[in-house]
C-alpha positions in Angstrom: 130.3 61.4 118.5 131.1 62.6 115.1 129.0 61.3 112.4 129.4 61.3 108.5 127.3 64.1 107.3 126.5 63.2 103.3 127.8 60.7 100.7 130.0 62.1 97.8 131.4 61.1 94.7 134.6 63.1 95.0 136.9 61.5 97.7 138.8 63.4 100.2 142.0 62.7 101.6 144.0 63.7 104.2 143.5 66.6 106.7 140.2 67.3 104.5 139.2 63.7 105.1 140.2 64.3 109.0 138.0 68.0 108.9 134.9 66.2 107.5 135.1 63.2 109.7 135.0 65.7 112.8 131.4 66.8 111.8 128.1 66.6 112.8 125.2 66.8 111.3 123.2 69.6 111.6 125.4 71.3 113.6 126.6 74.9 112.5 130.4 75.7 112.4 132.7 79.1 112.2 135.4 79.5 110.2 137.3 79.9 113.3 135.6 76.6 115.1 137.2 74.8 112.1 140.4 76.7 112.0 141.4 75.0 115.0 141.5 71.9 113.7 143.3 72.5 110.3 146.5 74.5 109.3 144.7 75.1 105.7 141.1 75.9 106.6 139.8 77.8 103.6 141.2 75.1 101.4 139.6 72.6 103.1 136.4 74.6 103.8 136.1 74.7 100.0 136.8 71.6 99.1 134.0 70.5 102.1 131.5 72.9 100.0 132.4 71.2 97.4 131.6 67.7 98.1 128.6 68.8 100.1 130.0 68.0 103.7 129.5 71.3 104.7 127.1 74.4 103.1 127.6 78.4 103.5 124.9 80.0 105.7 127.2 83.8 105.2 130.3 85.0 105.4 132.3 82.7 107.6 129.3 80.9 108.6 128.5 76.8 107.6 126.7 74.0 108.3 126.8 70.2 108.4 123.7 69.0 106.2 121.8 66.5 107.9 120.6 63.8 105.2 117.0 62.1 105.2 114.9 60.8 102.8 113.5 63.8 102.0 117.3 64.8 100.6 119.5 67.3 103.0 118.2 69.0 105.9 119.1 72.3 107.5 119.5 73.3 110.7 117.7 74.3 113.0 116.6 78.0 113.6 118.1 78.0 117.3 121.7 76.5 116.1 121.6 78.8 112.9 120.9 82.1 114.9 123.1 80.6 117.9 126.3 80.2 115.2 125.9 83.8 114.0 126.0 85.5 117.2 128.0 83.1 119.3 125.4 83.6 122.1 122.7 81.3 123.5 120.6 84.3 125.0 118.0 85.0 122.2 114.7 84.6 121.1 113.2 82.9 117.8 109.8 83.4 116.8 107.8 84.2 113.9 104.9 87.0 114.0 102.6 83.9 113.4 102.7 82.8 117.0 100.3 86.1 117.4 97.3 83.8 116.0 97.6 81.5 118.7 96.7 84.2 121.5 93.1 84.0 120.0 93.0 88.0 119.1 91.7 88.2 115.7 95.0 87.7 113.5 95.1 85.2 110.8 98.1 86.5 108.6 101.3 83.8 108.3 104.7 85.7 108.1 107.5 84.9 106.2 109.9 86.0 108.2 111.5 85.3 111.5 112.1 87.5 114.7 114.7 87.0 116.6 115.4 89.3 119.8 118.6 89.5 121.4 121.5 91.5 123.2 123.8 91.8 120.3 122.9 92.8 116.5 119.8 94.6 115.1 119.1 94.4 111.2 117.8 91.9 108.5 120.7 89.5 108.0 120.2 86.2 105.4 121.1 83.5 106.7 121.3 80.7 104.1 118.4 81.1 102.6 116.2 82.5 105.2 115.8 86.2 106.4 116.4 86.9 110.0 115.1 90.3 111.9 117.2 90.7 115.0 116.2 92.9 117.3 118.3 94.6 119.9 115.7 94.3 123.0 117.0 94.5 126.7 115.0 91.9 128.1 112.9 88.9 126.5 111.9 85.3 128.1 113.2 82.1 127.2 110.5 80.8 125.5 107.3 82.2 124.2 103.8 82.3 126.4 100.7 83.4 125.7 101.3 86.3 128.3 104.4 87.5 126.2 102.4 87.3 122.9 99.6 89.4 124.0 102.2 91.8 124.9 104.2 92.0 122.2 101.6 91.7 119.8 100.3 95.4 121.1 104.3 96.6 121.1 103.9 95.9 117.3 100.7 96.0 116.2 101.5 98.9 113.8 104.0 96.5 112.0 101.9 93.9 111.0 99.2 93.3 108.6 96.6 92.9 110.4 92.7 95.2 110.9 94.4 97.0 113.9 91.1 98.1 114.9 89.3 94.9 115.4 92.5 93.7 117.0 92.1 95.9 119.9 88.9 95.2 120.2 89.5 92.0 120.4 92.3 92.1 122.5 90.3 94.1 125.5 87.8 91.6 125.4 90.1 88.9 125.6 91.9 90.5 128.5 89.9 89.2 131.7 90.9 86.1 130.8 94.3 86.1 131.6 96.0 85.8 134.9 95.9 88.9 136.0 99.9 88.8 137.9 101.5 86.5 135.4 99.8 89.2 132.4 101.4 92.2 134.8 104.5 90.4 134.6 104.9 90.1 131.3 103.6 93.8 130.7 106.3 95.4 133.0 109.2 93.4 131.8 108.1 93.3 127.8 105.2 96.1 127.2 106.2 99.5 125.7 105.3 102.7 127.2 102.7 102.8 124.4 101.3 99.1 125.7 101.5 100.3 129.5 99.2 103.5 128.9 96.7 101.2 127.0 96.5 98.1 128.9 96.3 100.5 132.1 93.9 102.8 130.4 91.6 99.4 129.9 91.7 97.9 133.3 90.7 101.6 134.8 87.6 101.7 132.3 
């Protein structure tokens, strides 16, 4: 059910009243989701910046504030990246995952992957950076298969002592399962990854 997003000393009336009352908090909004449901919807959307009901993630892109005690939260990654490409098919990950795979990399990135079907570029989102990446398959949530993959597709990228991360990485490779790891190369590995991770098993 709708919920009252955030208190405010400036009252609204009227349709704008009607507009905030319909939403939710931290839940991310189009201008054209909203236009629906008001016949002056950049008035409105102004005046709900305004007050705080609502903030601007980009161009015809806004959320609904969630409050805690901590002051205003945003939203989530998943409904922020979900609202600017009106798709659900995508991935969200930061390059730190790659430490968890156990291969040697310690670095924490400041920035956020996010591979889909649909746009490719650095877009800011609020005030976070988002690198989609056009990619034409991906799974629906990370594994430590997927990782190890797509850590060798971009080793070259990161900042990380590539060397000892190869090294690393083929000693670290008998300890995955062997089909799930096979998988996950042939769906995600690049033609680079392929000749290597092949090139290790024959040795």
């Amino acid at each position: 059910m709708p919920s009252a997003v955030l208190p405010s000393t400036k009252v609204l009336r009227g349709a704008a009243a009607h507009l905030a009352g319909e939403l939710q908090a931290g839940h991310v909004y189009r201008r054209e989701d909203l236009a629906r449901l008001t016949t002056a919807v950049d008035r409105h959307l102004r005046e709900l910046v305004a007050t705080g009901r609502l903030k601007k993630l980009a161009q015809g892109l806004y959320y609904a504030p969630k409050p805690s005690s901590f002051g205003p939260l945003p939203p989530a990654d998943e409904h922020v990246v979900g609202g600017f490409l009106r798709d659900k098919d995508f991935l969200v990950f930061s390059p730190s995952a790659y430490n968890a795979v156990g291969l040697g990399t310690t670095q924490l990135y400041n920035r956020t992957l996010v591979y889909n079907h649909k746009r490719h570029g650095v877009f800011r989102l609020g005030n976070r950076q988002f690198d989609f990446r056009i990619k034409p398959r991906f799974p629906k949530k990370l594994t430590a298969e997927f990782l190890y993959v797509d850590l060798l597709n971009n080793l070259e990228e990161l900042a990380e002592d590539r060397d000892a991360v190869l090294r690393q990485a083929r000693h670290r490779l008998p300890l995955f399962d062997p089909a799930r790891l096979q998988r996950a190369v042939d769906n995600f590995g690049s033609v680079a990854t392929r000749k290597r991770l092949r090139e290790w098993v024959g040795g």
